[in-house]
Steps between C-alpha positions, in 0.01 A plus 500: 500500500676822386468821682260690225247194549515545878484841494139424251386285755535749815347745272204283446496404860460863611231593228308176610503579864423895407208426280377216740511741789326810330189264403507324860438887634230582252353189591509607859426861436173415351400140722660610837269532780530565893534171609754442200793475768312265774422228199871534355614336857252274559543290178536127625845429508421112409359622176778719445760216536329261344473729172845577546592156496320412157763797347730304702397120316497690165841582537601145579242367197665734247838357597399128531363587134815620354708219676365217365490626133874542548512145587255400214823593279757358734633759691488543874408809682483542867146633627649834682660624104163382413318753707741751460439487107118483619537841708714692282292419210200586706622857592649599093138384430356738782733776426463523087182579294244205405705296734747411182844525718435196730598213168805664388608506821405157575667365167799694580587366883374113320842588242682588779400168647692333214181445260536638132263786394304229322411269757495767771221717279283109482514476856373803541241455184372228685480660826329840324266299305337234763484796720297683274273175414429485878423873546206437180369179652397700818426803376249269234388287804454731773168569441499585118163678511659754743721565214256502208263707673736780613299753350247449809806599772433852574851596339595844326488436149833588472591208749272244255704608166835522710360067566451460201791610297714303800303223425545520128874562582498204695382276256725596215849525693400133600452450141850682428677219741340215346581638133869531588552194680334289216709700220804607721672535154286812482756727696763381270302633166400843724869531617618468126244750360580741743826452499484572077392792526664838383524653806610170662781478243626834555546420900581141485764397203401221263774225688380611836104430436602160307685380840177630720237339226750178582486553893154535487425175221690318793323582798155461313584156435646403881157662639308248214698199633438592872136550391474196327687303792229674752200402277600130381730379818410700815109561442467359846724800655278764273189344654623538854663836391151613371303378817779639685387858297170469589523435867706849488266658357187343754739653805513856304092460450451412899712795647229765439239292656749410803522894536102570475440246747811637751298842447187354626328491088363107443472585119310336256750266383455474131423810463836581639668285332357543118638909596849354606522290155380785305722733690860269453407457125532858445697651755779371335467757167537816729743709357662620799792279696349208680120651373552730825225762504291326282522188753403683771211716327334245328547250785290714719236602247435135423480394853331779587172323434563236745685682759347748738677859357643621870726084451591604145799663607664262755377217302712655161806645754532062660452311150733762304775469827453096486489438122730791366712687768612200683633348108662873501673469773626180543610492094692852534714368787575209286600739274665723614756267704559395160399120489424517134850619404679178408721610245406480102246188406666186426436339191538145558258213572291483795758424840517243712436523865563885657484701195736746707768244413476536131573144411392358187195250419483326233153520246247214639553356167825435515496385868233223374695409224858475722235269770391289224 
């Protein structure tokens, strides 16, 4: 990680927090009541923890998730670099617009783990993909009429288009994925085109754009083979991987409801949760770093039917802290004691045993063939 790129992320960090903390107070300004202070302290601490603790399992899930993909190709990584690649990813994803940072990031620390661009951008294909299956099957199955019939929530109309165009977003970005991992060759023919151009030519020289086309050919085809091996050998691990997605996704779903219920609200349940599905399907196309501002806002708007409006405030303040801050936090100290910077990626194969030891693993082909 190079200085400019840390310096972006601290820069995102602080407009995240800024933006987050100007909507928190208009929230406040117009929801705030007398006995606003009294309810902030007497939120029940079990509830508290125990949402806490799902952010907590989600961590661990996310890490679990990446670790045994690694292993699907052959490689070994311990479960703390796991979750370190899991939290740093997590906070460039809450720190840069539409939440694009956290994969590069993710596919970066996986190189410096001793896996080549290739198979490091399958593994996290895989992980992006299942975890965006999982994320449709609720937000289709918890309660789909909720969803359908939004136009009966007593919403701004703004809100309802601002739902629908994340919705439509949604639906072709998951499209997008599936395209490019069926026809991976695709970024090869884009890469060339671009790459051809005049203006291209004049920055890049002719040799120079040849040798990156090359680079580029060659990674394509390592992330197809990983692919491949992931879909025809390991469909066991991508089932378990994808379940794995889900359950993350169920613990995200139940932390609102643990917070309603630590405020004293028993919600209507699928009411609840049809807004939470909506709300993660779109919250993700806010333009601002980690959607902050637009997180909070529509958040409380949404909720705001369910949620008596003198709670709207605390109940925004605790899930935002719990789901957001805390990620913040604990990713920036990562961070900044610098437990990303290990040197330049290696290109080799995937290692074997502590990946800090940067010994060499053969292919799994090879190793069968050598056992045979």
């Amino acid at each position: 990680m190079n200085v400019k790129t840390l310096a972006n992320l601290k820069k995102g960090a602080l407009a995240a927090v800024l933006l987050s903390f100007l909507a928190i107070m208009v929230i406040l300004k117009l929801t705030m009541g007398p006995e606003f202070m009294p309810t902030l302290f007497k939120i029940n601490p079990t509830y508290l923890g125990a949402a806490g603790a799902l952010v907590v399992a989600g961590w661990g899930i996310e890490a679990l998730r990446i670790r045994l993909l690694v292993r699907a190709l052959g490689g070994h990584l311990r479960f703390m670099r796991a979750l370190k690649i899991a939290l740093i990813g997590a906070f460039a994803a809450a720190v840069t617009p539409f939440d694009t940072g956290g994969e590069p990031f993710q596919v970066y620390m996986l190189q410096d783990a001793g896996i080549t661009l290739g198979e490091s951008t399958a593994v996290v294909a895989i992980k992006v993909l299942s975890s965006a299956l999982a994320r449709l099957v609720l937000g289709t199955a918890i309660p789909l009429w909720l969803i359908l019939g939004k136009s009966r929530w007593d919403i701004p109309r703004s809100m309802d288009m601002v739902i629908s165009g994340g919705l439509a977003l949604y639906f072709l970005a998951l499209f997008l994925g599936l395209f490019f991992m069926i026809r991976p060759e695709t970024a090869t023919s884009v890469a060339r085109a671009i790459l051809k151009t005049r203006l291209m030519r004049r920055v890049i020289p002719e040799g120079r754009a040849d040798s990156i086309l090359e680079r580029i050919h060659d990674e394509v085809t390592a992330f197809r083979s990983a692919l491949t091996r992931f879909l025809v050998s390991h469909r066991t691990v991508v089932i378990v991987v994808s379940i794995l997605g889900l359950l993350g996704w169920i613990q995200l779903f139940l932390i609102p409801i643990l917070l309603l219920r630590g405020l004293g609200v028993s919600p209507p349940y699928a009411g609840a949760l049809g807004i939470i599905s909506v709300f993660y399907m779109v919250a993700a196309y806010a333009p601002t770093p980690g959607a902050s501002g637009a997180a909070e806002a529509s958040f409380a708007i949404l909720f705001g039917q369910i949620v008596p409006i003198h709670l709207i405030g605390i109940f925004v303040i605790a899930w935002r802290f719990i789901t957001y801050h805390l990620t913040l936090i604990i990713g920036g100290i990562l961070v900044t004691l610098g437990i990303a910077r290990r040197g330049p990626p290696t290109r080799g194969r995937l290692t074997r045993g502590d990946p800090g030891k940067h010994s060499s693993c053969a292919p799994p082909d090879r190793k069968a063939r050598r056992s045979r």
